[in-house]
N, C-alpha and C positions, 0 to 999 in steps of 0.2 A: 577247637583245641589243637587241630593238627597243624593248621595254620599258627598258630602263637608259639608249638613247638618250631618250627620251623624259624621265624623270627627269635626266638628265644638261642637258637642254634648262631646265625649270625650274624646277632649282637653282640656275643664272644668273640669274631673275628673285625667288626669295625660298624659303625652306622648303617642303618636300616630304613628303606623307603620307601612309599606305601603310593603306586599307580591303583587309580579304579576308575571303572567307566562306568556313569549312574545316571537314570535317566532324568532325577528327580531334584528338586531345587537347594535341598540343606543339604550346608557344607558339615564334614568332621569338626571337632573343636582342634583336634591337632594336636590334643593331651595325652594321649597315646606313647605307648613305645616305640613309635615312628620320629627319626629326626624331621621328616617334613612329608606332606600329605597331599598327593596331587590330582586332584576328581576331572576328569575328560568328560566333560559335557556333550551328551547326546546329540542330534544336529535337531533341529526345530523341523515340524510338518513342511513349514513351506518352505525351508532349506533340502528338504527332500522332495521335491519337485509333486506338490499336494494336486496340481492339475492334472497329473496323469498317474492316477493309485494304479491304475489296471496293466498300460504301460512298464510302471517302474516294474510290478510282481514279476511280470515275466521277465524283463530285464534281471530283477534277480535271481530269477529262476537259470534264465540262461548263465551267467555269473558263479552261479553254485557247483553245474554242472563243469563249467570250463575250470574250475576251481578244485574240484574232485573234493565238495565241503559238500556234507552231509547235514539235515539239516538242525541235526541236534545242537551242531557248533554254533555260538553266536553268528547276527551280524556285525562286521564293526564299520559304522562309517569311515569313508573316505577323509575325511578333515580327522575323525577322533586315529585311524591309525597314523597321520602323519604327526600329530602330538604325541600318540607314544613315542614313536622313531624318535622326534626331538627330545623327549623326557631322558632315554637309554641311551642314544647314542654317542657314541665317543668312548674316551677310557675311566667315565668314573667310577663305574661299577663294574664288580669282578665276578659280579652273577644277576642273573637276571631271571627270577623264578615266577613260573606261571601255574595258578594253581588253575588245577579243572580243565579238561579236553576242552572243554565250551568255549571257554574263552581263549584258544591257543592260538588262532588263526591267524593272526599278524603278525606271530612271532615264527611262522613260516616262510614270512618273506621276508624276514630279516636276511643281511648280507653276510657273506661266511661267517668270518670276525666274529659278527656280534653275536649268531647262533650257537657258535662254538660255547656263547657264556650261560645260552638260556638254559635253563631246569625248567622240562614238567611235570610235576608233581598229577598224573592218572587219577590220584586216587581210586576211586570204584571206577574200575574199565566196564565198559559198557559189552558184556559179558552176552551170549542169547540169552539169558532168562533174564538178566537187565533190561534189555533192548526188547524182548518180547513185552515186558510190564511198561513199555512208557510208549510202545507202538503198538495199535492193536492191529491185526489185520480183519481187512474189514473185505465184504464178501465180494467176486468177481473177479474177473481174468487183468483185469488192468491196476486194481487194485493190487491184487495179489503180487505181480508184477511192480508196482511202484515198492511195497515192503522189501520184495527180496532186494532190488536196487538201494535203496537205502542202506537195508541191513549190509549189502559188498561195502558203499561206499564207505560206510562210519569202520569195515574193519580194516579196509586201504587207510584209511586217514588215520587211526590209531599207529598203526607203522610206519607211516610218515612220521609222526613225531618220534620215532625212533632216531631222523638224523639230524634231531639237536644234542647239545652238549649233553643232557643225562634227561633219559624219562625216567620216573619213579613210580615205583609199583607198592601197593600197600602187602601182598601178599602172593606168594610166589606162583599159585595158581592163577591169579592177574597175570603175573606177567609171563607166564606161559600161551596164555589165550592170545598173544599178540607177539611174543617171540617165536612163539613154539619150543618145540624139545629143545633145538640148537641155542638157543638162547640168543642174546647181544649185547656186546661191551657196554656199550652206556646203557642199558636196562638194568637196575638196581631197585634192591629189595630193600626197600624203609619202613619199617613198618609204624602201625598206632600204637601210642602207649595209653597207658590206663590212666585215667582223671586222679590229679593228683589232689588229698583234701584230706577232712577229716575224717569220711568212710576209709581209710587205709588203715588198716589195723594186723595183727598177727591172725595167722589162718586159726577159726575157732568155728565151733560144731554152735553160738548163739541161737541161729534163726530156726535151728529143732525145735524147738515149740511153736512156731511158727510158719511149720508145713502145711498148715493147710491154706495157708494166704500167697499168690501167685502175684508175682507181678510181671506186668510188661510196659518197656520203657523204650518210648525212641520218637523221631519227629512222625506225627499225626496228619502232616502235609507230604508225608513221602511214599511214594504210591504202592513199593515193595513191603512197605509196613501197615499201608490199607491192608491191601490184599492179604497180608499174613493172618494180621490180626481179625480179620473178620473173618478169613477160613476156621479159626482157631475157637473163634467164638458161637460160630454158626455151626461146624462141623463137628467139634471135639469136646468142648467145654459141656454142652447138655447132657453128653454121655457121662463127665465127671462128677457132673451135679447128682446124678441119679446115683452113684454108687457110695460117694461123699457127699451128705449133703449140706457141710460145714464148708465148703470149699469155696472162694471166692476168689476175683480178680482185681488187682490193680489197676488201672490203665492209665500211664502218666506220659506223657503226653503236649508239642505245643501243636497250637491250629488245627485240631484236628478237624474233617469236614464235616458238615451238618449229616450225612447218610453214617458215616458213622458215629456220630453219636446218639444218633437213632438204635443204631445196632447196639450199643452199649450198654440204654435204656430197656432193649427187650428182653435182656439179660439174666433174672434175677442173682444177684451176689457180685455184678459189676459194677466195680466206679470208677467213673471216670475222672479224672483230675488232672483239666488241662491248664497249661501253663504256667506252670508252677517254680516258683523260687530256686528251691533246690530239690533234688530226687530222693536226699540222706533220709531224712524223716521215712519215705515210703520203701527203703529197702531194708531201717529199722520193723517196719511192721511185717514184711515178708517173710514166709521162708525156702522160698528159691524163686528164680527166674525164667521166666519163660518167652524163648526168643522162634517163634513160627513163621518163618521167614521161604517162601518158596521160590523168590528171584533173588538177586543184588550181585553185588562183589565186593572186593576190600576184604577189611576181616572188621567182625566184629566190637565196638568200644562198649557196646552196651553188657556182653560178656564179659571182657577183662574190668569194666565197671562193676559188674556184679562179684568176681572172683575177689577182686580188693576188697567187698565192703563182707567177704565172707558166707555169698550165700549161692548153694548149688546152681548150675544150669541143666533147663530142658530142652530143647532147641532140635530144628529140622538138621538135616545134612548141610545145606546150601546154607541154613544160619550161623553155621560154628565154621564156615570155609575158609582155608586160608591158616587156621588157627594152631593144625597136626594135634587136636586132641583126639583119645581114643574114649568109644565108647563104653560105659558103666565103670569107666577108669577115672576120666576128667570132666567129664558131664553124660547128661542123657540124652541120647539121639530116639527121636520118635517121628516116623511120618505118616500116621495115620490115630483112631482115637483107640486100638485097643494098643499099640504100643508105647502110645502115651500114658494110658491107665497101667502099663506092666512097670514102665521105671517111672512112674509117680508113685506105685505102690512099695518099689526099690527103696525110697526117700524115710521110708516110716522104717528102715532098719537102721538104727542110728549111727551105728560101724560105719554105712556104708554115706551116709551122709554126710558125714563127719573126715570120710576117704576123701570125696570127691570136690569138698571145701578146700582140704589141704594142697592136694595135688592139683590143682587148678590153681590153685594161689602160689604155687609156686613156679610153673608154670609162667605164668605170668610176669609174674614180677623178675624173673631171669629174661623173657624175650621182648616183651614188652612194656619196658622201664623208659622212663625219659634216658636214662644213661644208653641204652641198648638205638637210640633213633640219636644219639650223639654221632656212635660209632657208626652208625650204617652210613649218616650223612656227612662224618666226615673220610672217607672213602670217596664220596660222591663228591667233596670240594676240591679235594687233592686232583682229583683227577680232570677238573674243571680247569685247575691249575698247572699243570703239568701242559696240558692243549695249548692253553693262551699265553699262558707266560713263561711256557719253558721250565719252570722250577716248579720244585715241589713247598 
């Protein structure tokens, strides 16, 4: 969604074109909102020199290091970055936006000029409770020693991407973690807006009769959303069962893995409902949301998705981050299972239910509107434009 907002931005200023590097054999149809689609083909095993695997690793290993690239950043072949260079280079495009640290790395060795044009779009900075869920450390002096190097190298190389034309931050405690307090000119605060559809409705108290149905929603392949949701399930939820025992979970969901939907199963009052069409139907049967999230960054969509379709939020500290909601005002903060049982018990005062609908819905809809990531991004062109072309 953030990606199409971003395209949807500007397409309002002139044609829109779409680089991606895939490793895989089918092409886009090209029916898209793209005027033209351009796929950089992976290099083939034996274009990567397949007689010597052992060789090449270290070879990349040494490369990464001289590189100061961490390893969470893609590779890009040698042949696929000299087709991007040729796809970008020159004067026909007035920006050049790279989503996702991972794949930024070429556009590091871009030449002044053409860096001056690039945008990267952060989204979730890899934040330490990010970086602790997608790195484990694993036991021993060398081991231990390999994380912490990692962990420097990924926050140096976050700030390198400080000296292209604009990095972008989803939320301001993001771009804290990588400016600091002092902040930096081209560090710009864009935020997510809320899914735009037919769950958008005036802030209403509905989903009160439907307090006791919980759901939780978000991608089932994303390791901060494991880990929440089976703390959540395993930790908290048995306790809610025993005191409610009408109370049941949603879990919607795509790809989720086989160990949790084991965990889902052992459940009694969970279901699971992966891959599903649309999520409208499942936040009609809810009556609040519940977001258990004990790593990530960015802020939240699956909250400001819940505030549009009118129904409260539960959510950890580190879940609502980014967002400046206040507690038992705008949602309910819980990080453990009896403060979860205290503002779930909050929910059955309908006043207050019915509070925490409104003011979160409005909320929203003032900060995180598509009109609201207009404004932020165009701040962010103007000034893209001012560098390279002298005018505003």
């Amino acid at each position: 969604m953030r990606t199409m907002n971003f395209v949807r931005f500007f397409k309002k200023m002139g044609e829109v074109d779409l680089v991606y590097f895939h490793a895989g054999d089918e092409n886009h149809t090209g029916q898209g909102p793209f005027r033209r689609e351009c796929r950089i083909q992976k290099q083939t095993v034996s274009e990567e020199n397949e007689n010597f695997p052992r060789y090449k690793d270290f070879k990349d290993r040494i490369q990464r290091l001289a590189d100061r690239r961490p390893w969470i950043v893609s590779d890009w072949p040698k042949r696929a970055i000299e087709e991007l260079n040729a796809v970008v280079a020159g004067d026909r495009y007035d920006f050049v936006l790279c989503r996702y640290l991972q794949a930024s790395h070429p556009f590091l060795k871009f030449h002044g000029s053409l860096r001056k044009r690039v945008i990267i779009d952060l989204d979730d900075v890899f934040s330490t409770s990010l970086f602790e869920s997608y790195v484990k450390r694993a036991p021993g002096i060398y081991a231990g020693l390999k994380w912490h190097l990692q962990r420097r190298m990924l926050l140096e190389y976050q700030k390198r991407c400080l000296t292209l034309g604009a990095a972008l931050f989803c939320s301001d405690e993001d771009r804290k973690e990588v400016t600091g307090q002092a902040g930096s000119a081209n560090a710009h605060l864009v935020p997510n807006t809320y899914p735009t559809g037919e769950r958008i409705r005036k802030a209403d108290g509905s989903g009160y009769i439907n307090r006791r149905t919980l759901l939780f929603v978000g991608a089932l392949d994303y390791e901060p959303n494991i880990a929440g949701l089976k703390w959540f399930l395993d930790d908290i939820f048995p306790k809610v069962k025993e005191r409610y025992q009408d109370v049941s979970v949603l879990v919607v969901g795509r790809r989720p893995p086989e160990d949790l939907v084991r965990t889902c199963r052992e459940h009694p009052g969970v279901e699971l409902h992966p891959d599903v069409p649309d999520v409208g139907p499942y936040y009609d049967k809810c009556g609040a949301v519940v977001v258990p999230l004990l790593s990530g960054g960015g802020t939240r969509i699956k909250i400001l998705e819940a505030a549009m379709a009118c129904r409260p939020v539960l959510s950890t500290p580190l879940g609502a981050q980014g967002l400046g909601c206040v507690d038992e005002v705008h949602l309910m903060f819980f990080t453990d299972e009896g403060s979860f049982l205290e503002r779930f018990k909050r929910l059955d005062e309908e006043e207050t239910y019915r509070g925490c609908v409104e003011k979160m819905h409005a909320v929203v809809e003032e900060r995180y509107s598509p009109a609201a990531f207009d404004r932020a991004m165009e701040d962010v062109a103007q000034g893209i434009l001012r560098e390279t072309k002298g005018r505003v």
